[in-house]
GURO-447108 format. One record per residue (C-alpha): x, z, y; residue in one letter. Coordinates in nm, 3 decimals, padded with zeros to 5 digits. Layout:
// GURO-447108
        px        pz        py   aa
         X         Z         Y    a
...
This chain:
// GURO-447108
        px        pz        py   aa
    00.000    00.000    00.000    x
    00.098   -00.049    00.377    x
    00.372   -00.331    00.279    x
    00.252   -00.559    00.585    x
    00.227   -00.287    00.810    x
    00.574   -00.125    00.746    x
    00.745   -00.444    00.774    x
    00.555   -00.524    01.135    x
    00.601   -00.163    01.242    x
    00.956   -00.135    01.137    x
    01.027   -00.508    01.307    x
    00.867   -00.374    01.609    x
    01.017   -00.031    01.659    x
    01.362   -00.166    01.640    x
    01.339   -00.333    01.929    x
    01.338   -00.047    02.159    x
    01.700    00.047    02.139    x
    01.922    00.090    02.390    x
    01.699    00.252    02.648    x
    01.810    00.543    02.868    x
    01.409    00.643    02.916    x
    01.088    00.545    02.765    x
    00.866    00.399    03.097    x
    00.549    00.226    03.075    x
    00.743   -00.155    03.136    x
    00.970   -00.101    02.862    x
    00.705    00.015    02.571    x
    00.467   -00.199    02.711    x
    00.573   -00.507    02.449    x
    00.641   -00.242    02.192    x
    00.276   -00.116    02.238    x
    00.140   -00.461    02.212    x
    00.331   -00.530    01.849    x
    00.169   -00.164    01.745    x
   -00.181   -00.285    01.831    x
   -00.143   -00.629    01.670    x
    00.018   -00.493    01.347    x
   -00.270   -00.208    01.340    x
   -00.535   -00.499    01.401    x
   -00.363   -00.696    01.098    x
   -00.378   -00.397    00.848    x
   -00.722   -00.372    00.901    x
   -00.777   -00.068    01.120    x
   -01.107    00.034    01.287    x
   -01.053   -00.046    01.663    x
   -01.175    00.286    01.769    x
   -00.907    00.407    01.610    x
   -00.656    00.155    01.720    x
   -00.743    00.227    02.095    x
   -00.708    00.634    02.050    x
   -00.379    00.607    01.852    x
   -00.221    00.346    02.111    x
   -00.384    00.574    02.432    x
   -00.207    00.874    02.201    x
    00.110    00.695    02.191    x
    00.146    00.590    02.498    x
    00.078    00.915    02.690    x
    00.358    01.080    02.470    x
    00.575    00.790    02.514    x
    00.541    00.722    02.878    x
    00.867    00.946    03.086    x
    00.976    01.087    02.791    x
    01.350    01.159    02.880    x
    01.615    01.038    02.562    x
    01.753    01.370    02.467    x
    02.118    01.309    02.392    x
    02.161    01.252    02.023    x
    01.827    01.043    02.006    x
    01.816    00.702    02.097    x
    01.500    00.595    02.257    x
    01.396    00.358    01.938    x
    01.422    00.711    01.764    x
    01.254    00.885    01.991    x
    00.937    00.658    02.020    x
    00.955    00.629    01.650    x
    00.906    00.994    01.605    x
    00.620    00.993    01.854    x
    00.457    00.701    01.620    x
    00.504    00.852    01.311    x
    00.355    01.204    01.441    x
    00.009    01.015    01.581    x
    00.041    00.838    01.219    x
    00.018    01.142    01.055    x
   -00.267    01.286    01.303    x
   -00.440    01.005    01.234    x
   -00.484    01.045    00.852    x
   -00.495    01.457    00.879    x
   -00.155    01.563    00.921    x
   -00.158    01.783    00.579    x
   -00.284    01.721    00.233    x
   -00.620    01.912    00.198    x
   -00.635    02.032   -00.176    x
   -00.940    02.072   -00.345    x
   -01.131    02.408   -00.309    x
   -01.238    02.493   -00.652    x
   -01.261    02.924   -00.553    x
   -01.581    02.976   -00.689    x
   -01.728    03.151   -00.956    x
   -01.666    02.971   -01.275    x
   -01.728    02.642   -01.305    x
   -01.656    02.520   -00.957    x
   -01.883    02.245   -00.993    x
   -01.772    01.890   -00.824    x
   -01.977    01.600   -00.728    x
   -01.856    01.198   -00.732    x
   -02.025    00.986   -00.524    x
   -01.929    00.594   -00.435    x
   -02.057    00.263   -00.386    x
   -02.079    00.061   -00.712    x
   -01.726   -00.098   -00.889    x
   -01.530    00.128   -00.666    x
   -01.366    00.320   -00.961    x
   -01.585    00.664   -00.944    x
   -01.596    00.692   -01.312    x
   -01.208    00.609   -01.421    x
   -01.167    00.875   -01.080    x
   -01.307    01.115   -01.295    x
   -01.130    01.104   -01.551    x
   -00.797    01.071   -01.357    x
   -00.933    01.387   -01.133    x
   -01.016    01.531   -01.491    x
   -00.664    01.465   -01.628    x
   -00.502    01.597   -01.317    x
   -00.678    01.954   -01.254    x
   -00.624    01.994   -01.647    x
   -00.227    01.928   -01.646    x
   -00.167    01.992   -01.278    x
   -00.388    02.282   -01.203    x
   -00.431    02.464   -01.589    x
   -00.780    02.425   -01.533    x
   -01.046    02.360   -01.825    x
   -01.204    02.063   -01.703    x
   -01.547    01.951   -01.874    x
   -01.719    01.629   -01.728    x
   -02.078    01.482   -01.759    x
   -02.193    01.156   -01.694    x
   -02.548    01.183   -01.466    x
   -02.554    00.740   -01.402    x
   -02.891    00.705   -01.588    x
   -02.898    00.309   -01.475    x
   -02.578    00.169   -01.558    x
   -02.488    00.021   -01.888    x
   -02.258    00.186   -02.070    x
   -02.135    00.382   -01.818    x
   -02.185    00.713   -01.993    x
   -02.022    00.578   -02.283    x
   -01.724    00.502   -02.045    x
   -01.672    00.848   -01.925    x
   -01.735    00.978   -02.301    x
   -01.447    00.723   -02.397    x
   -01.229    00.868   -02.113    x
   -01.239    01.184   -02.245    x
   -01.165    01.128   -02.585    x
   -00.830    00.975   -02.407    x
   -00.752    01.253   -02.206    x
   -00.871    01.522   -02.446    x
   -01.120    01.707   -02.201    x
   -01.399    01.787   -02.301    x
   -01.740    01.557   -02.264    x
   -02.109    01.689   -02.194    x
   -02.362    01.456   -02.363    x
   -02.653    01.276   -02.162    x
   -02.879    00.992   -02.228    x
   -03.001    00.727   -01.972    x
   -03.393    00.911   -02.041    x
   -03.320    01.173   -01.894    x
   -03.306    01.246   -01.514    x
   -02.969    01.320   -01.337    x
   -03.034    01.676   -01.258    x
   -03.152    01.808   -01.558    x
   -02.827    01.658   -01.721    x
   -02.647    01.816   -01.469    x
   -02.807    02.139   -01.478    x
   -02.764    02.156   -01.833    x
   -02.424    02.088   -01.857    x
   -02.351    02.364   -01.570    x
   -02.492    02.580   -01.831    x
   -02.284    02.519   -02.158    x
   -02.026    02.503   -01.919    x
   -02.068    02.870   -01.795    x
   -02.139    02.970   -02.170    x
   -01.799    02.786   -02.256    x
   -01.588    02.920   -01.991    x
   -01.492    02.636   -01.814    x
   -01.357    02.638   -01.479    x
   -01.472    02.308   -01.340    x
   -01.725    02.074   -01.374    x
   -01.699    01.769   -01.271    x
   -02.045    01.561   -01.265    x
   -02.031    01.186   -01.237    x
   -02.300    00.994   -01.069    x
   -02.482    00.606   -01.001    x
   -02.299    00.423   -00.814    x
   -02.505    00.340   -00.481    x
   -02.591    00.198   -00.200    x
   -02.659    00.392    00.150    x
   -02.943    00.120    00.264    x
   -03.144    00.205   -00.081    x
   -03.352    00.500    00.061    x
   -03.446    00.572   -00.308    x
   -03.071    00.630   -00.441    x
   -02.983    00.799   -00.161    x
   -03.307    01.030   -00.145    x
   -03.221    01.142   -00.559    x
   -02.833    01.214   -00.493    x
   -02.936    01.476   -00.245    x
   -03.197    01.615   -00.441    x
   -02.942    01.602   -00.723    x
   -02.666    01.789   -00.509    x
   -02.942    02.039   -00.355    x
   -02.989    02.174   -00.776    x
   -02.651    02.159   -00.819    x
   -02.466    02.307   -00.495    x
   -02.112    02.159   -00.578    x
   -01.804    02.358   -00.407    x
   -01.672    01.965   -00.338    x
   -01.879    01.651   -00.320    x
   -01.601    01.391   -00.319    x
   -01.672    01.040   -00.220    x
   -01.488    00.720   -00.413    x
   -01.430    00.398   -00.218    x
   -01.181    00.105   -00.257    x
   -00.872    00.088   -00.042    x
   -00.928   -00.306    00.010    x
   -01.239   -00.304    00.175    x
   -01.050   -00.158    00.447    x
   -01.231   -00.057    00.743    x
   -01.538   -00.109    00.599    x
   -01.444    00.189    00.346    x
   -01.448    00.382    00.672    x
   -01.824    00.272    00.740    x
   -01.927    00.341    00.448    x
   -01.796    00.657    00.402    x
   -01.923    00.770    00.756    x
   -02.284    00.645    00.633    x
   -02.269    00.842    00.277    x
   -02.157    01.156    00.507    x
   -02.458    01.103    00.715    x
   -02.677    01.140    00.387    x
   -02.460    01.399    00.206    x
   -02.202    01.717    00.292    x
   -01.910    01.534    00.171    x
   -01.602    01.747    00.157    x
   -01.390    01.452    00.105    x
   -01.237    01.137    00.033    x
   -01.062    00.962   -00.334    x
   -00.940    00.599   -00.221    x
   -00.923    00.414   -00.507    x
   -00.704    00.088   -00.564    x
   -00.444    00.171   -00.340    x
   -00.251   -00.019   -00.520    x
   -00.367   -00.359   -00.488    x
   -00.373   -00.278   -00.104    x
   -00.083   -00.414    00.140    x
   -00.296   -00.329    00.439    x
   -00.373    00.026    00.457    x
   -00.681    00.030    00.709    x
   -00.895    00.215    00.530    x
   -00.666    00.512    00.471    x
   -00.582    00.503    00.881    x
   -00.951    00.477    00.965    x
   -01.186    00.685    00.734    x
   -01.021    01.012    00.900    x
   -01.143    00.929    01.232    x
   -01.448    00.773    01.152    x
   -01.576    01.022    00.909    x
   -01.398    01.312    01.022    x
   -01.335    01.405    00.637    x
   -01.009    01.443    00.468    x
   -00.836    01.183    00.219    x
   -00.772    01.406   -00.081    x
   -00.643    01.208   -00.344    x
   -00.543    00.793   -00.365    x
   -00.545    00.636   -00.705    x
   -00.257    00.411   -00.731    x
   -00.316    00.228   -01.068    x
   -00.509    00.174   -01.350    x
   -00.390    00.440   -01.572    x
   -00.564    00.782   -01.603    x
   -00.276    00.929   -01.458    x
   -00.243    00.692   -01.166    x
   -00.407    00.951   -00.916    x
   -00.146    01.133   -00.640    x
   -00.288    01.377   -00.393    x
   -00.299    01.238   -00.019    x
   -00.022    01.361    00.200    x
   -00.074    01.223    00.583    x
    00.305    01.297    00.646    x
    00.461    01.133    00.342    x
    00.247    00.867    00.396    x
    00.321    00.813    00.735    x
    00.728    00.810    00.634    x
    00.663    00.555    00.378    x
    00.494    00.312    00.641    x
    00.805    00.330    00.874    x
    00.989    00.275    00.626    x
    01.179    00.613    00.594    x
    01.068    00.676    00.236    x
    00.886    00.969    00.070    x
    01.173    01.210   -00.143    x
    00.894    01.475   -00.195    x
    00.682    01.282   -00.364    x
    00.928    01.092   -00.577    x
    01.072    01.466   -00.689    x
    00.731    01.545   -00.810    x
    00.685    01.237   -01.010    x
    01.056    01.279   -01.207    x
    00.900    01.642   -01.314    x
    00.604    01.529   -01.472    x
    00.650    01.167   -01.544    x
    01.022    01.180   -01.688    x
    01.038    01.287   -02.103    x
    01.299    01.576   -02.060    x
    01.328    01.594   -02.445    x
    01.461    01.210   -02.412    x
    01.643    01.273   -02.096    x
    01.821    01.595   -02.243    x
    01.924    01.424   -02.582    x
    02.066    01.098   -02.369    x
    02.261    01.365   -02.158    x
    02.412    01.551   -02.480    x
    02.486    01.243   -02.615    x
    02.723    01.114   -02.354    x
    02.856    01.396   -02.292    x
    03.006    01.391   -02.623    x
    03.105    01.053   -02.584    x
    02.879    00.884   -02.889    x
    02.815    00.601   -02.627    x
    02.462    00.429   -02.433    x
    02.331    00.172   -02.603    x
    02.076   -00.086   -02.584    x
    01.823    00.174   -02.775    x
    01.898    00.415   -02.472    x
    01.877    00.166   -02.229    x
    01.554    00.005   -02.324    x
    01.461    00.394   -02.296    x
    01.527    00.388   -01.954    x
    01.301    00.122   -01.872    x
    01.054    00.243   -02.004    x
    01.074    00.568   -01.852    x
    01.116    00.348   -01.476    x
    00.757    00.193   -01.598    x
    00.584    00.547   -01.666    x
    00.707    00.618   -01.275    x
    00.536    00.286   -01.112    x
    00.813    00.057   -01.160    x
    01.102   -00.009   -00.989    x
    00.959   -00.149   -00.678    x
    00.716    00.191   -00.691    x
    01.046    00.409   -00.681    x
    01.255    00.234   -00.400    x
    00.934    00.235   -00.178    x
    00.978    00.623   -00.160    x
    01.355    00.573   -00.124    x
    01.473    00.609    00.244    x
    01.563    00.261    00.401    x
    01.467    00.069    00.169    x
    01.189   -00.105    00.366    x
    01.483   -00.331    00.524    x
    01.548   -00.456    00.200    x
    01.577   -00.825    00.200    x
    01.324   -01.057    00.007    x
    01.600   -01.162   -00.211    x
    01.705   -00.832   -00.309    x
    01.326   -00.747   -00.320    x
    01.293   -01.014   -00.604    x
    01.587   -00.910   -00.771    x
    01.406   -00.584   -00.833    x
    01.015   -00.683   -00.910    x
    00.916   -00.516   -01.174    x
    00.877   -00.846   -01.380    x
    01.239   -00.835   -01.427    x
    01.217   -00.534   -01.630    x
    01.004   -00.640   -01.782    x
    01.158   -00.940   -01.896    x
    01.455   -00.704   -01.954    x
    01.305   -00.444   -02.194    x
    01.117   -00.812   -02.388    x
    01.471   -00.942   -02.457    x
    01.598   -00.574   -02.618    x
    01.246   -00.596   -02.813    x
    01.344   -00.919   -02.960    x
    01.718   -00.763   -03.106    x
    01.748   -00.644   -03.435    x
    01.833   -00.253   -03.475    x
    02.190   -00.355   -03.506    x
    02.261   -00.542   -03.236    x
    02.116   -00.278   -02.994    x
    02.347   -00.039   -03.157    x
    02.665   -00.263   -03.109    x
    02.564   -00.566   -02.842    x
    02.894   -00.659   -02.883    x
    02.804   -00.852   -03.204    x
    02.552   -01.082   -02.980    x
    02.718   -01.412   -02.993    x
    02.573   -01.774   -02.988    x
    02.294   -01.795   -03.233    x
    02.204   -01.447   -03.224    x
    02.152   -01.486   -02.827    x
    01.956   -01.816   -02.893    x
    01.692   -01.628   -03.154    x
    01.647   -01.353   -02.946    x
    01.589   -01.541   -02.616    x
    01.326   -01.731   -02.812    x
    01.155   -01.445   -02.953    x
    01.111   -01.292   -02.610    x
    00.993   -01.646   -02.404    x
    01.300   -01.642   -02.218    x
    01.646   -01.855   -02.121    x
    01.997   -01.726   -02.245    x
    02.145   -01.669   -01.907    x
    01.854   -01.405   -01.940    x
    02.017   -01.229   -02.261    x
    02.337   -01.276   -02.086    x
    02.215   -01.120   -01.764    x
    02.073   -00.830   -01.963    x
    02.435   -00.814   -02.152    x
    02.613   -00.825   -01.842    x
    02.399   -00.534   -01.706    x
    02.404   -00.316   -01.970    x
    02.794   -00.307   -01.982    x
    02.836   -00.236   -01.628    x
    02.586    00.095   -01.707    x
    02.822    00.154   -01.998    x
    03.101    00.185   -01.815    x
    02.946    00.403   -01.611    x
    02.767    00.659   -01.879    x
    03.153    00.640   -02.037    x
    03.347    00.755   -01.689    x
    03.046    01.031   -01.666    x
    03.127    01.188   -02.053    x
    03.492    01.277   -01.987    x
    03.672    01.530   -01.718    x
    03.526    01.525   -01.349    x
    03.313    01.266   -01.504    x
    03.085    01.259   -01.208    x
    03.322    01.215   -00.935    x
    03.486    00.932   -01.131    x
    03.181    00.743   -01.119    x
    03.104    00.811   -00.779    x
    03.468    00.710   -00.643    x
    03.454    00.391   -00.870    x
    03.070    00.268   -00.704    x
    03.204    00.374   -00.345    x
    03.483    00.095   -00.441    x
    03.196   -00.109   -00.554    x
    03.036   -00.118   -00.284    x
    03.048   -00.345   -00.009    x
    03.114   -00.296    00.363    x
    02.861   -00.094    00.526    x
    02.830    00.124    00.189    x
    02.410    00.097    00.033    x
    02.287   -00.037    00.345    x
    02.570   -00.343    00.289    x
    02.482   -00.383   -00.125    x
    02.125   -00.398   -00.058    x
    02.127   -00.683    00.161    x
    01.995   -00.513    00.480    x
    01.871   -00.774    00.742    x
């Protein structure tokens, strides 16, 4: 999310160096590129014109302290009325109620409000310790309770049965009951997608969240509909106490209007974003992560988190006792590694939270789409267990069978070949003395001029 409008907004900002003071002349430009790359990604204009008025007034006769630069200075000013704009701090769920904290989904139709469930399901379960049970209430879609039953079976929480005869609150009522007999702390009820013009729809969710009283009545919508996410969201919130947003599809959205104008519009927090398909594609919304990751300055916090849970630490321990006593990496281990990159979003997913690497060029940028590792970990599917073990024994024919079984070229096996050895090298200077530091001093002689910022191609 936000590709288009980091790369405007980090175009734009740089050209605002070299001034001794910020006046209303010299940002003037700069102010115009801000509104036009807001415009672009999609953003309400209400919103455009208080975050410009915002920045502006801050800007305007701000004196360059001395180890600032006024770029950096106007930058900081931009990424503060960024965060202020989406709600400056993650607001987590409130589940303190007595047991079980009920929660209520709510959402237009195809906007992801069941799989949400089941993400928000998986999340407060291995997250939060919490003993989730969910219940399907969507009496007119097809399937769809059989969806959320199937959803649970994958994410091992528990399932409350319900049938499409019955009417949505006395499904949920009843599972609010087996779940306070049962123990569980939170229920999380699923409901019919809808549409805020259908007075009928929108006259039974109330009536359904009057029986129930939920301690959070979260509202689904997709990131690509951009501003119009904001709309609707404002509408449902006219119709029902929401306590805040899940924006869904994040991930197929380079714009990011939606997540820069439902604060304003609706005055409710983001909570969560789900950024992919899986069940455990769902992060919790932090405004000033976010806002880091749009200029461009990364997001450190966020990729720490996802190492803890996403990374196997059996695998990662049993790789690290194995070089250390020097039994070698091999193509078994590296395939590993891949795979582990994959679990975390993919390479492109981890340098977006790496600092600087906005300024990537494109041709370093397709050096590292994730299709190449894929390609990569194809090819080490296609070797025999032998010749991951000892690549060394990958000669002609072998190289010609395995770039056939994977769909590729040989320069691709050779690639692969080439790449692995250089990581060899590496894992082998790490498993003797001062191990570490070796490696370090031998990629600072790697690199070129201008140290990461030079290897990486920076424009």
């Amino acid at each position: 999310m936000f590709e288009n409008l980091s790369d405007r907004l980090t175009k734009t900002l740089k050209n605002i160096s070299g001034r001794g003071r910020l006046t209303e002349d010299n940002i003037k430009d700069t102010l115009r590129e801000v509104r036009m790359a807001l415009l672009e990604a999609d953003v309400a204009l209400p919103v455009i014109r208080e975050f410009v008025s915002k920045v502006k007034e801050r800007a305007v006769g701000q004196e360059v302290t001395k180890s600032l630069s006024p770029g950096q200075v106007f930058v900081k000013i931009v990424r503060g009325e960024l965060e202020a704009a989406m709600g400056e701090v993650n607001e987590a769920l409130d589940l303190k109620a007595a047991p079980p904290a009920v929660i209520m989904m709510a959402g237009l139709q195809g906007a992801g409000k069941t799989t949400s469930v089941a993400k928000l399901a998986k999340f407060l379960t291995e997250r939060e310790k919490k003993k989730v049970l969910v219940v399907s209430a969507d009496v007119y879609r097809p399937a769809a309770i059989k969806q959320l039953e199937t959803l649970a079976q994958e994410i091992k929480v528990e399932f409350f049965p319900s049938d499409i005869k019955q009417k949505p609150v006395a499904i949920a009522e009843a599972a609010i009951n087996h779940a306070k007999l049962n123990f569980f702390d939170v229920l999380i009820v699923d409901t019919a997608g809808r549409l805020h013009v259908d007075e009928d729809m929108m006259a039974e969710i109330q009536q359904l969240h009057g029986a129930i009283n939920p301690v959070e009545t979260l509202f689904t919508v997709d990131a690509m509909t951009g501003q119009d996410a904001a709309n609707t969201a404002k509408a449902f919130n006219d119709a029902l106490p929401l306590t805040g947003i899940i924006l869904t599809k994040t991930d197929g959205d380079a714009r990011g209007g939606a997540a820069l104008s439902i604060r304003h519009i609706t005055g409710k927090p983001i909570k969560f974003m789900g950024v992919g398909e899986k069940t455990d594609a769902l992060e919790p919304f932090h405004p000033d992560r976010i806002a880091s990751r749009i200029l461009g300055m990364g997001d450190v916090l966020s990729l720490i988190e996802e190492v803890e849970q996403k990374v196997d630490k059996k695998k990662a321990e049993k790789l690290a006792r194995k070089v250390k006593t020097g039994k070698g990496f091999d193509l078994e281990d590296f395939r590993e590694q891949l795979q582990q990159m994959k679990n975390m979003g993919g390479m492109m997913g981890l340098m977006d939270k790496l600092p600087g690497m906005g300024n990537m060029s494109e041709q370093i940028k397709g050096q590292m789409d994730d299709k190449v590792t894929v390609r990569m970990e194809a090819i080490i599917n296609s070797m025999t267990p032998a010749e991951r073990a000892r690549p060394e024994i990958i000669k002609g024919s072998r190289k010609r069978r395995i770039a056939n079984g994977s769909g590729t070229q040989i320069q691709d096996v050779n690639k692969l070949i080439k790449q692995f050895t250089q990581m060899q090298k590496m894992m082998k200077k790490m498993s003797g003395k001062g191990g570490m530091q070796k490696m370090m001093r031998s990629m600072k002689g790697m690199m070129p001029p201008g140290g990461m910022g030079g290897m990486l191609g920076r424009k």
